[in-house]
MARTI-954699 format. One record per atom (N, C-alpha, C): residue in one letter; atom name; y, z, x. Coordinates in nm, 3 decimals. Layout:
! residues N
r_a_y_z_x
A_CA_Y_Z_X
...
! end
This chain:
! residues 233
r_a_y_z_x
X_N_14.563_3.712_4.608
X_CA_14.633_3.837_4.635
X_C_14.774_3.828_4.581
X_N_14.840_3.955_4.512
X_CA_14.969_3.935_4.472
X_C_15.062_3.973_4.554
X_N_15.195_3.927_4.550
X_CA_15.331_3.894_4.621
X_C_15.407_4.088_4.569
X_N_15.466_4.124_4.662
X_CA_15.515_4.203_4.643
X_C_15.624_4.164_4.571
X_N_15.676_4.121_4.457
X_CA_15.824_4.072_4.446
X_C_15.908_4.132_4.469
X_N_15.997_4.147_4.615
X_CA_16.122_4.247_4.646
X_C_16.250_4.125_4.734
X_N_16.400_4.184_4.685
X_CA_16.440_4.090_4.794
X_C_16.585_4.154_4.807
X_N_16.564_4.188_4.945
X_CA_16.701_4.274_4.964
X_C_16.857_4.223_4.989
X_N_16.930_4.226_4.915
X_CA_17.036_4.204_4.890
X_C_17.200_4.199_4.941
X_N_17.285_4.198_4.969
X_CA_17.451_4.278_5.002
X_C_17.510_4.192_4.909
X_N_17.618_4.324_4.887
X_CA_17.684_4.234_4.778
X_C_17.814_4.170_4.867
X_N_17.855_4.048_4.801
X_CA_17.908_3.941_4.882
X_C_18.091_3.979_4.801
X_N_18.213_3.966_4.929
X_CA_18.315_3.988_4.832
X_C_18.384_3.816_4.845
X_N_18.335_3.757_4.980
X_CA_18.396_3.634_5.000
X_C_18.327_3.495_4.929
X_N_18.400_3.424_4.809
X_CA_18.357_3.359_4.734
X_C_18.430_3.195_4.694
X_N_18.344_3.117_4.663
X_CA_18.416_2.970_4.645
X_C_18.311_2.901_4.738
X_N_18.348_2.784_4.759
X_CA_18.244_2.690_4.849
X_C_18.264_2.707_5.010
X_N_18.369_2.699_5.037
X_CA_18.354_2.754_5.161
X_C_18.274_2.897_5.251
X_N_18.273_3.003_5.181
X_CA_18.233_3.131_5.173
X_C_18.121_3.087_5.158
X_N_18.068_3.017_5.076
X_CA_17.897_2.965_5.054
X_C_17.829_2.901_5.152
X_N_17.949_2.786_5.200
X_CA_17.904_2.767_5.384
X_C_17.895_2.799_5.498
X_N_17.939_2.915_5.475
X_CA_17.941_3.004_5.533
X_C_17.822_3.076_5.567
X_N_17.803_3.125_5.456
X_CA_17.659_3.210_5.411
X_C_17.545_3.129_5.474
X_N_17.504_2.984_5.424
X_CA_17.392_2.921_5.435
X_C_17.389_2.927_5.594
X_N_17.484_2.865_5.645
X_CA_17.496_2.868_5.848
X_C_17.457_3.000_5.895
X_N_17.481_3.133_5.865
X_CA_17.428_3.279_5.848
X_C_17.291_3.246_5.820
X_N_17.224_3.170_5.727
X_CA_17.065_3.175_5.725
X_C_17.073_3.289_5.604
X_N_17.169_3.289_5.531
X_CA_17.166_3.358_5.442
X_C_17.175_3.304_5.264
X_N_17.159_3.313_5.146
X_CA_17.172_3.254_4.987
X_C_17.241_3.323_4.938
X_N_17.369_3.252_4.878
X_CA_17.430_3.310_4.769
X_C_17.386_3.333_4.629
X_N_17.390_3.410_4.598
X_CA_17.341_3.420_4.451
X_C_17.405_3.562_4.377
X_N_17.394_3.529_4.240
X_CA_17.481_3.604_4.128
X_C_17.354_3.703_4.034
X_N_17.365_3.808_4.015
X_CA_17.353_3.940_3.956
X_C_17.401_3.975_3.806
X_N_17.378_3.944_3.689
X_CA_17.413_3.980_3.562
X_C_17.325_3.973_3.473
X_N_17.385_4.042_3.295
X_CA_17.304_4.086_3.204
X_C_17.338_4.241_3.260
X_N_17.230_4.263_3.110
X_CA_17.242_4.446_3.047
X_C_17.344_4.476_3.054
X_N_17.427_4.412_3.032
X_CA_17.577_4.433_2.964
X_C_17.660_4.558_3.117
X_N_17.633_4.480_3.156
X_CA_17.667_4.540_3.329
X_C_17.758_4.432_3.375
X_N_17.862_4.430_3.475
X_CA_17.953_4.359_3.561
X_C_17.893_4.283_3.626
X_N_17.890_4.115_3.661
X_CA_17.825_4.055_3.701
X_C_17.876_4.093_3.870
X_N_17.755_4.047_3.971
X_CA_17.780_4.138_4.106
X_C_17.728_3.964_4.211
X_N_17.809_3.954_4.320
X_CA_17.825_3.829_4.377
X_C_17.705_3.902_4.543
X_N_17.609_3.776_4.551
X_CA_17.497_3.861_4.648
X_C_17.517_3.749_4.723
X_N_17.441_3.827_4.794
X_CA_17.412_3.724_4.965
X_C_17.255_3.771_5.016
X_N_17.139_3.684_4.985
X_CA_17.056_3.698_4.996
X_C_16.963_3.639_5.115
X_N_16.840_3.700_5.173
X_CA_16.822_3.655_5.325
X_C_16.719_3.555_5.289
X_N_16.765_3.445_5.324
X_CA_16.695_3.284_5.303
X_C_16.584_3.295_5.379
X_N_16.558_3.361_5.463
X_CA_16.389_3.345_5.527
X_C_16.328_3.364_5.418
X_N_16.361_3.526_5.373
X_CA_16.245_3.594_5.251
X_C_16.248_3.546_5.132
X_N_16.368_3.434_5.081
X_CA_16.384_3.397_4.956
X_C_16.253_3.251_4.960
X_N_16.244_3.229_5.077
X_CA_16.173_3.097_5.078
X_C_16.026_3.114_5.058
X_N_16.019_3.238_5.132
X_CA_15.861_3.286_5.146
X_C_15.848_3.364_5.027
X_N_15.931_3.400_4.955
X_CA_15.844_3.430_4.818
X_C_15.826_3.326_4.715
X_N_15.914_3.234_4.760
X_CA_15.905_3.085_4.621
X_C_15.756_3.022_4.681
X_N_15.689_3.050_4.757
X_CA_15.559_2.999_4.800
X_C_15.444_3.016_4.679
X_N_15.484_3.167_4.628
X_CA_15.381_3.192_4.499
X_C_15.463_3.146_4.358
X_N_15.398_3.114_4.274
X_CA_15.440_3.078_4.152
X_C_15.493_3.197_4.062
X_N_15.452_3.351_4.145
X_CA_15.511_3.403_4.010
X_C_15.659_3.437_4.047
X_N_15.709_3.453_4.156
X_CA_15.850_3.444_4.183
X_C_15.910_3.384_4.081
X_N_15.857_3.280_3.996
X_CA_15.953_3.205_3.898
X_C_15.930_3.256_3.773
X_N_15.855_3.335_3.757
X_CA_15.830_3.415_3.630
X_C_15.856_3.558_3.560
X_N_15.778_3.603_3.735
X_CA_15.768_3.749_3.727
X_C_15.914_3.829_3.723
X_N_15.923_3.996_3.707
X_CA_15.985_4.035_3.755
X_C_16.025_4.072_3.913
X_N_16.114_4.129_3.935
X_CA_16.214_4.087_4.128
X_C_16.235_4.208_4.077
X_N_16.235_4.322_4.219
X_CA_16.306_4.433_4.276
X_C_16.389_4.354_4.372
X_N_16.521_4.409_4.301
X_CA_16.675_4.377_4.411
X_C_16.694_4.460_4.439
X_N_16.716_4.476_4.585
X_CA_16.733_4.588_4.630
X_C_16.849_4.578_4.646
X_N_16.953_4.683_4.629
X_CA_17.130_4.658_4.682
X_C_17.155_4.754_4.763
X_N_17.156_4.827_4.893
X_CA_17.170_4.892_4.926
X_C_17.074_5.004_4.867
X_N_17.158_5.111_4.853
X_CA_17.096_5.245_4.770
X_C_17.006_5.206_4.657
X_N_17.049_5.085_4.563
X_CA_17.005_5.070_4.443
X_C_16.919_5.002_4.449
X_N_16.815_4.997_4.356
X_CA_16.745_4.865_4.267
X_C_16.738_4.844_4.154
X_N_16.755_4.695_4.130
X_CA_16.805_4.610_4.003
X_C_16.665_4.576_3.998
X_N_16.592_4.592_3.817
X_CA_16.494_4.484_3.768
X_C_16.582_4.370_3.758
X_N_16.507_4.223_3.767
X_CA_16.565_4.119_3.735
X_C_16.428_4.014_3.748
X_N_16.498_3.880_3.661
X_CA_16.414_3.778_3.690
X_C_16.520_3.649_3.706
X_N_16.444_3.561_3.770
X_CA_16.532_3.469_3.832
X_C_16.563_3.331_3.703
X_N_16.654_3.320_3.668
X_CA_16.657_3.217_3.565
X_C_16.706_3.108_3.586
X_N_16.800_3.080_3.741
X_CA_16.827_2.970_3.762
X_C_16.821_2.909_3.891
X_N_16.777_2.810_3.913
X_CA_16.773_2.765_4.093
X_C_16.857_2.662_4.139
X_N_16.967_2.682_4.175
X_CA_17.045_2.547_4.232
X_C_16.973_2.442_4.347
X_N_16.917_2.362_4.370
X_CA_16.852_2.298_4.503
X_C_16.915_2.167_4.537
X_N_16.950_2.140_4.680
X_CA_17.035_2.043_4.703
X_C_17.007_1.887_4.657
X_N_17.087_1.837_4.639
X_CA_17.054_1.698_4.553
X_C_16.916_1.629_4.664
X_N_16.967_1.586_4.760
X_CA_16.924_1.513_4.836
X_C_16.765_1.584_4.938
X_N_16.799_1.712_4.975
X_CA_16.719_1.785_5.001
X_C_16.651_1.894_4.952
X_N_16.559_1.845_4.795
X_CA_16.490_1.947_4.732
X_C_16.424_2.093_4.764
X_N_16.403_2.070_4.915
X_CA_16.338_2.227_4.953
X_C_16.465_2.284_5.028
X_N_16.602_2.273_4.997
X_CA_16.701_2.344_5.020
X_C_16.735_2.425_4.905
X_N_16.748_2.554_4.921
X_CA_16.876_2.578_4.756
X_C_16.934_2.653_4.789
X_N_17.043_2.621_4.741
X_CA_17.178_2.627_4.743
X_C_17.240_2.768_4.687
X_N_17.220_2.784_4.566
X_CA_17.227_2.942_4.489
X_C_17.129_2.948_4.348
X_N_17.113_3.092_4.349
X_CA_17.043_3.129_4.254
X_C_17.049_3.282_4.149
X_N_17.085_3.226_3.999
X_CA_17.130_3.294_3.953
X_C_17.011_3.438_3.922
X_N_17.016_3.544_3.915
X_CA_16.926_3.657_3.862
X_C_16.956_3.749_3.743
X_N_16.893_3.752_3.635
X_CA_16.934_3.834_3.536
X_C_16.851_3.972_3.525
X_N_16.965_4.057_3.535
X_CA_16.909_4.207_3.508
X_C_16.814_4.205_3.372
X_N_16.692_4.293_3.419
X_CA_16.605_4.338_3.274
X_C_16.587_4.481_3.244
X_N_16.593_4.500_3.074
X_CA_16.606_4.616_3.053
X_C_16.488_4.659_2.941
X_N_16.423_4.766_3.057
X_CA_16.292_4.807_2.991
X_C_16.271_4.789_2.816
X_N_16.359_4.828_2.762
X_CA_16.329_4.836_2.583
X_C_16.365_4.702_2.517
X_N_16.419_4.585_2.635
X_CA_16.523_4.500_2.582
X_C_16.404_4.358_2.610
X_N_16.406_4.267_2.486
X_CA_16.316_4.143_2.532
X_C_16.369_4.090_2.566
X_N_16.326_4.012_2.671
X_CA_16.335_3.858_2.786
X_C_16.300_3.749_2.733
X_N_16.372_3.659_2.765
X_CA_16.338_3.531_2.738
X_C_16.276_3.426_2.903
X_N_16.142_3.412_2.940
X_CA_16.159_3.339_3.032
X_C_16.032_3.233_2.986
X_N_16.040_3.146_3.136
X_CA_15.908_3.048_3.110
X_C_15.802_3.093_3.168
X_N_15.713_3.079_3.146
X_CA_15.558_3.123_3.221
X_C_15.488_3.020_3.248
X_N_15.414_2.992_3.403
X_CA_15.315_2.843_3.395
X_C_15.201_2.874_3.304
X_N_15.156_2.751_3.271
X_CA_14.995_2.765_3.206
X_C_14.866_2.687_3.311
X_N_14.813_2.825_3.263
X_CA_14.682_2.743_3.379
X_C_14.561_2.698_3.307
X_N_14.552_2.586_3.332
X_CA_14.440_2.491_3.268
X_C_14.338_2.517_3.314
X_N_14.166_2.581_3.242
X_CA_14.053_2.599_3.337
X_C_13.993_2.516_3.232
X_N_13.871_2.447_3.309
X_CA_13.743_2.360_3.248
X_C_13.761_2.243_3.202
X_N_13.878_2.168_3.268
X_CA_13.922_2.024_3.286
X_C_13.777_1.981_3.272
X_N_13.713_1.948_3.388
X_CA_13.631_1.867_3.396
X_C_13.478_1.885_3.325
X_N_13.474_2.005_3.247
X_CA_13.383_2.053_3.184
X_C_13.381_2.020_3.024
X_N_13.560_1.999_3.013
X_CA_13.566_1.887_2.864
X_C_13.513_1.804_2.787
X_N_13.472_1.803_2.687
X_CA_13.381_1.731_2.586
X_C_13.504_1.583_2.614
X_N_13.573_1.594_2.620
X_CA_13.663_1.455_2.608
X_C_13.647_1.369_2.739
X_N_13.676_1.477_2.814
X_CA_13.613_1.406_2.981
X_C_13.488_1.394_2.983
X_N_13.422_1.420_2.935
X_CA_13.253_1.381_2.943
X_C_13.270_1.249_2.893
X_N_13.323_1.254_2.808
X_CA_13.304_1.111_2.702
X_C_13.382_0.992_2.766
X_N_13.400_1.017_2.893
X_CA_13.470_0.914_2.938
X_C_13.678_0.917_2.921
X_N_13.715_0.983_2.853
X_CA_13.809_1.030_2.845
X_C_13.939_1.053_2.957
X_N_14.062_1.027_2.947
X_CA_14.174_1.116_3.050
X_C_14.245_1.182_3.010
X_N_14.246_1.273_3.076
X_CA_14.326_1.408_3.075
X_C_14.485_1.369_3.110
X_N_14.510_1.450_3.017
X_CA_14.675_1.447_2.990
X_C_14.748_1.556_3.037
X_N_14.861_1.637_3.105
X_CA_14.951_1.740_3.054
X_C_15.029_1.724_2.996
X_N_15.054_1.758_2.892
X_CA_15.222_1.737_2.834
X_C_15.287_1.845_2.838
X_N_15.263_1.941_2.868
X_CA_15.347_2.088_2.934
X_C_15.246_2.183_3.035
X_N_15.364_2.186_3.135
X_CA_15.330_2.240_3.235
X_C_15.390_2.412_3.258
X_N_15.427_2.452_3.131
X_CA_15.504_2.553_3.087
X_C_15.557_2.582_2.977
X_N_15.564_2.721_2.932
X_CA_15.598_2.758_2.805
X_C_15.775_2.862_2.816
X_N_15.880_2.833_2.708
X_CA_15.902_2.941_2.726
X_C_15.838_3.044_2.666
X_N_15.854_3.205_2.682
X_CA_15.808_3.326_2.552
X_C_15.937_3.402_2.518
X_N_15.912_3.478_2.442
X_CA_15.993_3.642_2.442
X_C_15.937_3.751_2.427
X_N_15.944_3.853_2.479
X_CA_15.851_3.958_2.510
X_C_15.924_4.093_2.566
X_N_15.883_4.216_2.571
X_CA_15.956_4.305_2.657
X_C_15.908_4.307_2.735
X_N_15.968_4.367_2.878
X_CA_15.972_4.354_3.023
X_C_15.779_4.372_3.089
X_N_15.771_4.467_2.931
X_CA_15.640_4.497_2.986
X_C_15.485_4.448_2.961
X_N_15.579_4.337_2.873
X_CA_15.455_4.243_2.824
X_C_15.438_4.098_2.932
X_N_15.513_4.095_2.970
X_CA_15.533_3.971_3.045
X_C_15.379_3.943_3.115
X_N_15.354_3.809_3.086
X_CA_15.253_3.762_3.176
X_C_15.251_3.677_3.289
X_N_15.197_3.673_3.414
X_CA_15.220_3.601_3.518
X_C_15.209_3.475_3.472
X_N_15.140_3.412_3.403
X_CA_15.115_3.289_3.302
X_C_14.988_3.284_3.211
X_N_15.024_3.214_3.138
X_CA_14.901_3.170_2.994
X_C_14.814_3.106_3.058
X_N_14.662_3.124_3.026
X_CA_14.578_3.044_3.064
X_C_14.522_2.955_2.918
X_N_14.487_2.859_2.945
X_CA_14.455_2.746_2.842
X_C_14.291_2.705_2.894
X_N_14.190_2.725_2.796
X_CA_14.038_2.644_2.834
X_C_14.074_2.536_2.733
X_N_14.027_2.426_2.760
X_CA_13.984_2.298_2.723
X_C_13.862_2.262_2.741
X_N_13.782_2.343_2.738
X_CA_13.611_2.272_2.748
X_C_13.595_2.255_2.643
X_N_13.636_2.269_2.471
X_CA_13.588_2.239_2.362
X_C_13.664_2.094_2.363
X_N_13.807_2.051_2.440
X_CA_13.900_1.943_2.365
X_C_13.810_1.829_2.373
X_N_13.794_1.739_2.226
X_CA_13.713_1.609_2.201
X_C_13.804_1.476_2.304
X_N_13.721_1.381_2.239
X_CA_13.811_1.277_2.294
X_C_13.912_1.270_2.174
X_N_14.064_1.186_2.231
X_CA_14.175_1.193_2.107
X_C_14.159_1.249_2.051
X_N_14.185_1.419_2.137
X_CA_14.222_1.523_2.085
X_C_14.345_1.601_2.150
X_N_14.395_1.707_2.072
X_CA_14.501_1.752_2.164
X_C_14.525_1.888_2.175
X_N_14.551_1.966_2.224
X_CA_14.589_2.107_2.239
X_C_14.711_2.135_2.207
X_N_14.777_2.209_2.098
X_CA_14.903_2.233_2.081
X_C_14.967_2.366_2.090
X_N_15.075_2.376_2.088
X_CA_15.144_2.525_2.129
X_C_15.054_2.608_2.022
X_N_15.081_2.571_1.893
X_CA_14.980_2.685_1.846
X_C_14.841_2.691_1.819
X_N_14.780_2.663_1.957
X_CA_14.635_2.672_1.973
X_C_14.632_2.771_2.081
X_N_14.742_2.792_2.174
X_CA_14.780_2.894_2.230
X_C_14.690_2.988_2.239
X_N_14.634_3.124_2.319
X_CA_14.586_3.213_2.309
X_C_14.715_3.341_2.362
X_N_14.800_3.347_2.311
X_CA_14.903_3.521_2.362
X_C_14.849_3.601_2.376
X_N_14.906_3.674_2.522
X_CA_14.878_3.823_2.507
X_C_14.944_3.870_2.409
X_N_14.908_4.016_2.422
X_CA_15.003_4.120_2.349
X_C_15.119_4.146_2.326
X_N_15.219_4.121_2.236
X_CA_15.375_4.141_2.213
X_C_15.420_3.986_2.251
X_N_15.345_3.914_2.270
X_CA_15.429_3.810_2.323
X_C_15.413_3.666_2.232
X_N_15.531_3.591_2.179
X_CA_15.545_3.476_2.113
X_C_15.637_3.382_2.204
X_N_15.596_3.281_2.148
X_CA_15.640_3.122_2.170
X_C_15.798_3.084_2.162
X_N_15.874_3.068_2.232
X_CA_16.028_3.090_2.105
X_C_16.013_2.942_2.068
X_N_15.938_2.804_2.117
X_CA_15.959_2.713_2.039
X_C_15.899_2.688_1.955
X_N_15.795_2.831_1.885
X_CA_15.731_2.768_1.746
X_C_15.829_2.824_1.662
X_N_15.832_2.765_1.551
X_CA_15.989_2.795_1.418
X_C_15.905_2.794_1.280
X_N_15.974_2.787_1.223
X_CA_15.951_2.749_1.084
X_C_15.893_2.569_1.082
X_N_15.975_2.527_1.145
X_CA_15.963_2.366_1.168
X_C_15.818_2.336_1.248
X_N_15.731_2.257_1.158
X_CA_15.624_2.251_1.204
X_C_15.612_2.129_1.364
X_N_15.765_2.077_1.326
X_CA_15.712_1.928_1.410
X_C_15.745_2.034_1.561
X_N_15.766_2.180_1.583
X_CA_15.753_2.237_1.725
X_C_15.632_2.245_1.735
X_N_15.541_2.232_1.714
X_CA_15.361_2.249_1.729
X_C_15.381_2.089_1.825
X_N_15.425_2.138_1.972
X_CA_15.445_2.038_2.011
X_C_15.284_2.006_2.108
X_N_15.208_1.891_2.116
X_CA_15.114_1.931_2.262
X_C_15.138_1.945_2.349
X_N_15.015_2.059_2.427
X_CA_15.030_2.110_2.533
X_C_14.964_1.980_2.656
X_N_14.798_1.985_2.594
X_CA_14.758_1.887_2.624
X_C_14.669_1.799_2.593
X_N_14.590_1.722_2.648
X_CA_14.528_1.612_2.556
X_C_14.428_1.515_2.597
X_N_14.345_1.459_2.540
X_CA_14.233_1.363_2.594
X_C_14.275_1.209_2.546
X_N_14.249_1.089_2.575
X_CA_14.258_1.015_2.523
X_C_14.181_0.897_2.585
X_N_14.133_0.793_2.501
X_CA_14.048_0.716_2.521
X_C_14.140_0.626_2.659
X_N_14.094_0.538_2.747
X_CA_14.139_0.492_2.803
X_C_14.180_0.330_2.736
X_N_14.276_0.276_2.778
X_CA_14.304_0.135_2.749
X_C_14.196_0.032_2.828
X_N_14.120_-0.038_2.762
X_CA_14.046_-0.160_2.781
X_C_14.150_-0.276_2.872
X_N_14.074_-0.334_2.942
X_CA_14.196_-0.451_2.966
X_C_14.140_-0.592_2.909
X_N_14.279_-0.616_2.869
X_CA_14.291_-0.717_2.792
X_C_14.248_-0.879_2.869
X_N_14.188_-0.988_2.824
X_CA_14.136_-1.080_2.880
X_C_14.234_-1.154_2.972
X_N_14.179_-1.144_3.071
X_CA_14.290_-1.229_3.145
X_C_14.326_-1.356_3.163
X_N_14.446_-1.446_3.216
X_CA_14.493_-1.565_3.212
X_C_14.429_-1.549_3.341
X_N_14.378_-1.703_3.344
X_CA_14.381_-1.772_3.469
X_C_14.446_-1.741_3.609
X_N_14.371_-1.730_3.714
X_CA_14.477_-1.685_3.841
X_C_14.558_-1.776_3.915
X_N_14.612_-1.738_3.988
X_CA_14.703_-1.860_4.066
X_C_14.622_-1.963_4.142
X_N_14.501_-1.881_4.178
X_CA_14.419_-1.938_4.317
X_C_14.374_-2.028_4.173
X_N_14.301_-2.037_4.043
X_CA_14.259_-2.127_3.975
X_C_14.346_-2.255_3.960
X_N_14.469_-2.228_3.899
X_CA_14.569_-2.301_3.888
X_C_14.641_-2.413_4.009
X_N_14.624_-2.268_4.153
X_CA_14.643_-2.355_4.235
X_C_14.507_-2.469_4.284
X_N_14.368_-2.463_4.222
X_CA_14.316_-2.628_4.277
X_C_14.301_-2.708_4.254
X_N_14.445_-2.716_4.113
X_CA_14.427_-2.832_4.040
X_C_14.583_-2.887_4.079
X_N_14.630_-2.859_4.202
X_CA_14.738_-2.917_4.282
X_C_14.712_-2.910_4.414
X_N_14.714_-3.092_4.407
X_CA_14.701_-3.142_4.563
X_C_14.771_-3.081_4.677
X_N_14.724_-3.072_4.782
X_CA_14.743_-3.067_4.884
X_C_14.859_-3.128_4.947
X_N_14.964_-3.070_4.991
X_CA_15.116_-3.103_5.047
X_C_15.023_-3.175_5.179
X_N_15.060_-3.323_5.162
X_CA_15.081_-3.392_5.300
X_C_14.908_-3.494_5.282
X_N_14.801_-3.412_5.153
X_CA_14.722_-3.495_5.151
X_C_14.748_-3.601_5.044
X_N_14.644_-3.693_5.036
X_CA_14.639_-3.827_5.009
X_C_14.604_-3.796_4.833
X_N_14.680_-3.835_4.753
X_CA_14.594_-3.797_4.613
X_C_14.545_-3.907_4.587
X_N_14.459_-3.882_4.400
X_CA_14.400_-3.951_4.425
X_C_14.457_-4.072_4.294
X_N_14.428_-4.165_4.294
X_CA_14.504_-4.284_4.208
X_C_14.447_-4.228_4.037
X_N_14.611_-4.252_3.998
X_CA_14.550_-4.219_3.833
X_C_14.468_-4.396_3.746
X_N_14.391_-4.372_3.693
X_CA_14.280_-4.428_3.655
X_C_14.373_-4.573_3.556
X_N_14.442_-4.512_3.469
X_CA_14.537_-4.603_3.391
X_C_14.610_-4.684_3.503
X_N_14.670_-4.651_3.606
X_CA_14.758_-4.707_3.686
X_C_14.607_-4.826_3.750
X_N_14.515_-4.794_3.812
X_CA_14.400_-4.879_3.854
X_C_14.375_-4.999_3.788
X_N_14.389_-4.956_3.642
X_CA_14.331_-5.084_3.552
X_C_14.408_-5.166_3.527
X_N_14.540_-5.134_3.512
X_CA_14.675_-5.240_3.526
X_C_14.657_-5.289_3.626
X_N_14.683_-5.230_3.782
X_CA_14.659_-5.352_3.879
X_C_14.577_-5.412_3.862
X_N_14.445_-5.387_3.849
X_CA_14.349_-5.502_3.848
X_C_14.338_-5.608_3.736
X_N_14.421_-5.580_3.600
X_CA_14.441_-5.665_3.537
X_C_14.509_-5.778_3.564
X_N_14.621_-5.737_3.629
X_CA_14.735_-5.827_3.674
X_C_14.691_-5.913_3.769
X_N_14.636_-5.874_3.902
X_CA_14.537_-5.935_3.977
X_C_14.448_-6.009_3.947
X_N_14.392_-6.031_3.789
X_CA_14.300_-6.115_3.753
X_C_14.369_-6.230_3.676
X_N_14.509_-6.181_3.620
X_CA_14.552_-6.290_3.538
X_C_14.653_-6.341_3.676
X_N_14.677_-6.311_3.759
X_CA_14.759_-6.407_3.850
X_C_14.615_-6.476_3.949
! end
């Protein structure tokens, strides 16, 4: 089921770090408002609802109704501050206005289907990600909640690369270029590593050393000298 993306707003006039500690003890998020060539606008956003929409993945993609009072702002969220030490805290978060005729630049997840249905995983094979996301550019109204990627054809040591891609409509890659070495992989099969023959273990090594406190046993050269000596005296 999809997330309503909405998150209602006030605009904030008290600002700096203190004002921010303020806010968070309130149970409330600071966060900033700009783009479309508009005045950037200082918010104070309600941290219950900011938390419960980061639950779905497209919060980080999709477009956000900000509500400001009277108004609503399109926007998408482009930056997340989260506390060093305590990752499911954050701290502030920046939002950029979007403008219907105007393209966006954001990231979209990719969803991997038929992992295990892979010609490479059949073959004994492991599965790789090497991106867990793309950026695109697109207008507001092309945007996709994310790319989906099948891999049931990928061989073994094989790989999926950005431009094996399937795009929707209006929408490109911004890291494919002219420069081929951006055909970076997405993802990939690869044979597994064999293990290599092993050295001897300790427990081997250790039973070819006596026993602390037992009796060893006489070296054979040392035997035949005494008894030589013993025969010529």
């Amino acid at each position: 089921m999809s997330v309503e993306l909405k998150l209602d707003a006030a605009v904030r006039t008290d600002q700096g770090k203190s004002a921010s500690r303020r806010l968070r003890r309130a149970k409330k998020l600071p966060a900033i408002l700009y783009g479309a060539k508009k005045d950037a606008i200082a918010l104070a956003l309600d941290e219950e609802q900011v938390m419960g929409l980061m639950r779905d993945e497209t919060f980080f993609s999709q477009i956000i109704d900000v509500n400001i009072g009277d108004t609503t702002e399109r926007a998408i969220l482009k930056d997340l501050q989260r506390h060093p030490v305590k990752p499911l805290v954050v701290l502030h978060m920046d939002l950029q206005r979007v403008t219907a005729g105007q393209k966006l630049r954001q990231r979209v997840p990719l969803h991997f289907i038929n992992e295990e249905k892979a010609v490479g995983v059949k073959q004994g094979g492991t599965l790789h990600h090497d991106l867990l996301d793309v950026e695109i550019e697109c207008l507001p109204r092309h945007l996709p909640a994310y790319i989906e990627v099948d891999i049931a054809t990928l061989g073994l040591d094989e790989a999926y690369h950005l431009s094996d891609l399937k795009l929707p409509k209006g929408v490109v890659l911004t890291a494919l270029g002219d420069d081929p070495d951006h055909d970076t992989s997405v993802v990939s099969i690869y044979t597994p590593r064999k293990p290599t023959e092993e050295e001897p273990g300790e427990g081997e090594q250790a039973a070819t050393v006596p026993t602390i406190g037992a009796e060893a046993e006489p070296d054979q050269e040392e035997v035949d000298e005494q008894s030589s000596a013993k025969t010529q005296g």
